[in-house]
N, C-alpha and C positions, 0 to 999 in steps of 0.2 A: 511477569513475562509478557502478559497481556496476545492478543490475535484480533486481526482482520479480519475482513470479506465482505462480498460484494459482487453486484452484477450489474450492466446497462444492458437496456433492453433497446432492441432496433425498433420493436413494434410501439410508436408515442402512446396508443389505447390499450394498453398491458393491465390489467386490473391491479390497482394499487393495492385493495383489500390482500389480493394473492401473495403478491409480490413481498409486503410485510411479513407475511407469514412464512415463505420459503427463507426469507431473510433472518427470521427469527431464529430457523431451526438450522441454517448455515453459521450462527454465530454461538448457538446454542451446545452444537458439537464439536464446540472446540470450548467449553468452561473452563478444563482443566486447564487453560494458559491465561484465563482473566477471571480469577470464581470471584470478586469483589462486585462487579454491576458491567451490565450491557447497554449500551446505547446500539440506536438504529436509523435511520433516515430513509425514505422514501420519499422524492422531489423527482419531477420530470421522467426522465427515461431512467434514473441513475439508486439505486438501493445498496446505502453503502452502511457498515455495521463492525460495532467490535465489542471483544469481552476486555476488559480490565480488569490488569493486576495493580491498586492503586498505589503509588510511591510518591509520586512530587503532584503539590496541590491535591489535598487528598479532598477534602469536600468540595472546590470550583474544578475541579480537573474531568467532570462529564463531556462525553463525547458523542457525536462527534461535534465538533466546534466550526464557526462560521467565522468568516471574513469581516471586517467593520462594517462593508455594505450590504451583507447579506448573501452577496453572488454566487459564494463559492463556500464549500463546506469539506472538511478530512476526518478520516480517520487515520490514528497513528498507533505505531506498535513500535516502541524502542524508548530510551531515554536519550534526551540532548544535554550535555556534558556543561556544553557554552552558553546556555538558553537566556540564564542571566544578563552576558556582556551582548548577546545580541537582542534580547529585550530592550535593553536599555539605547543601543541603535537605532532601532527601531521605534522608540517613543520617543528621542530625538527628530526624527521622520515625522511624527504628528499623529503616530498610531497610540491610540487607547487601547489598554488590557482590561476583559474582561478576569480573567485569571490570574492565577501567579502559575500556569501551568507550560510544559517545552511545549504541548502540540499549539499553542492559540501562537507559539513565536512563530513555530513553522507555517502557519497560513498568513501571519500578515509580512513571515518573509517571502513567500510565493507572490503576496500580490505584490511588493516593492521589485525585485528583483528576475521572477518569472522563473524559470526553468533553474535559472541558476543560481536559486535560493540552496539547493544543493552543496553548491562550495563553501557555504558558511555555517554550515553544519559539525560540527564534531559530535561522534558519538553512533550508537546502533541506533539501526532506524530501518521501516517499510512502512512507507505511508502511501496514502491514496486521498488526494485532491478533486471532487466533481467541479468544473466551471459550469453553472445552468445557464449564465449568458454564452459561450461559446460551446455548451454541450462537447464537453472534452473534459477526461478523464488524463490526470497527470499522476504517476506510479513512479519511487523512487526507493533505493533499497542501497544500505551501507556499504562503503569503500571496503569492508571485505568480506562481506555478507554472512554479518554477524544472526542479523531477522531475517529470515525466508519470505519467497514471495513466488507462489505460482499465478499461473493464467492461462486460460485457453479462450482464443476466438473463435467461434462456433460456427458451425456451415450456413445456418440461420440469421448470424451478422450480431448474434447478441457477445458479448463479453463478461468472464469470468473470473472473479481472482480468491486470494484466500492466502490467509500464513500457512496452512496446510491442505494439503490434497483430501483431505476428510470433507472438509468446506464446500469444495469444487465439486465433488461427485454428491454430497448432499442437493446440490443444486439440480438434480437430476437427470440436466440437458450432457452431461458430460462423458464419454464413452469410457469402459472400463477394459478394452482393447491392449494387450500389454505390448511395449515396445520393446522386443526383440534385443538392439542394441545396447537400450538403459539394462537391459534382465543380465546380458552377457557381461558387460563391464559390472556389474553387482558380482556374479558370482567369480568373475577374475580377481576384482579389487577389495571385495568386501563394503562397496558402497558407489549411488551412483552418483557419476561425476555431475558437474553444474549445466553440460552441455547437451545434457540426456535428464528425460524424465521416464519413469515405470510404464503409465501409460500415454497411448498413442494422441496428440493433439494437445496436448499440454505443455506447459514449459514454463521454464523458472526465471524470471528477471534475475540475469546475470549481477556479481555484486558491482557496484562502481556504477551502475548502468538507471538509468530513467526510462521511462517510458510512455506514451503518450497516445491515448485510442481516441481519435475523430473519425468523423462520417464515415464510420465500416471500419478503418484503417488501423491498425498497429505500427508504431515506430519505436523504437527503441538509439539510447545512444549511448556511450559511454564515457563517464564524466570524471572518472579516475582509474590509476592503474600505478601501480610500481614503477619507479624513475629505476631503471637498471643502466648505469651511472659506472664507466672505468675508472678503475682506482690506480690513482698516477704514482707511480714510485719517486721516493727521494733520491 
């Protein structure tokens, strides 16, 4: 099943020592979705981390995995279906594998094609990309949001994310404030929808959708959706 999480700090002199450590125990309490091994990262403003459930490339498939030049590093949580035929794209392009693992495809398909490495993907997926040259934070989560993927942007200017809300509130900047409208549609529907979160300040990357945190900022887009298509009579 494997999980995520992660935080960028606004503050550049954040103590890395700390930072490791809250990191450790945000990734720690989610085992149950990757009890095989943990990777972790702490570079620049950005502490990104994940549990593994190992499946493809089972001893090169540590994570998280870096760029050919170093710049840029992901965590991933899903499997890629096509990772093979776009591998092999891809080392047409002039890219070397360290791996035979989907996530090293998804980062040298990020740096080929940028944001819209996305469309060349088949399969479940929420990953998290840091750029340390452009200190940007790239988030993308499957055409039908098969992987989960919260996040809240803090009053503070720091950023939060996680496969689950256990993650987030581990991080302990995160308010545990319940939202009203997510509690009401729960007890209507029996679950809350994707456009409401439990608590107040959080929020789920929609599925089909990316997202992208620079200098303070959150954006989000949406990079798929159901072709709903008239069906023409004979």
């Amino acid at each position: 099943m494997c999980g995520i999480a992660g935080f960028i700090n606004k503050d550049r002199n954040a103590s890395k020592e700390e930072r490791e450590v809250l990191l450790d125990k945000m990734c720690k309490i989610i085992t149950h979705r990757g009890p095989d091994e943990q990777g972790t990262t702490v570079e620049g403003r950005a502490a990104l981390g994940m549990r593994r459930l190992s499946i493809i490339d089972l001893e090169g498939g540590q994570q998280p995995i870096y760029s050919q030049d170093g710049s840029k590093f992901i965590v991933f949580n899903g499997e890629i279906y096509n990772y093979r035929e776009l591998k092999s794209e891809l080392e047409s392009l002039g890219y070397k594998f360290k791996t035979n693992s989907d996530t090293e495809t998804i980062i040298h398909a990020y740096d080929e094609f940028g944001a819209d490495c996305v469309n060349k993907l088949r399969g479940m997926f929420a990953f998290a990309i840091w750029d340390q040259s452009e200190e940007s934070l790239f988030v993308a989560r499957d055409r039908v949001g098969k992987k989960p993927l919260f996040y809240s942007l803090l009053p503070n200017g720091n950023f939060v994310f996680g496969s689950e809300l256990k993650s987030l509130l581990t991080h302990g900047e995160i308010s545990k404030e319940i939202d009203y409208s997510a509690l009401d549609s729960y007890l209507t529907f029996g679950y809350v929808p994707e456009e409401f979160c439990i608590f107040n300040g959080v929020e789920k990357l929609l599925p089909g959708h990316t997202l992208v945190f620079k200098d303070g900022n959150v954006t989000t887009e949406r990079f798929w959706d159901f072709k709903y298509e008239e069906i023409s009579e004979a």
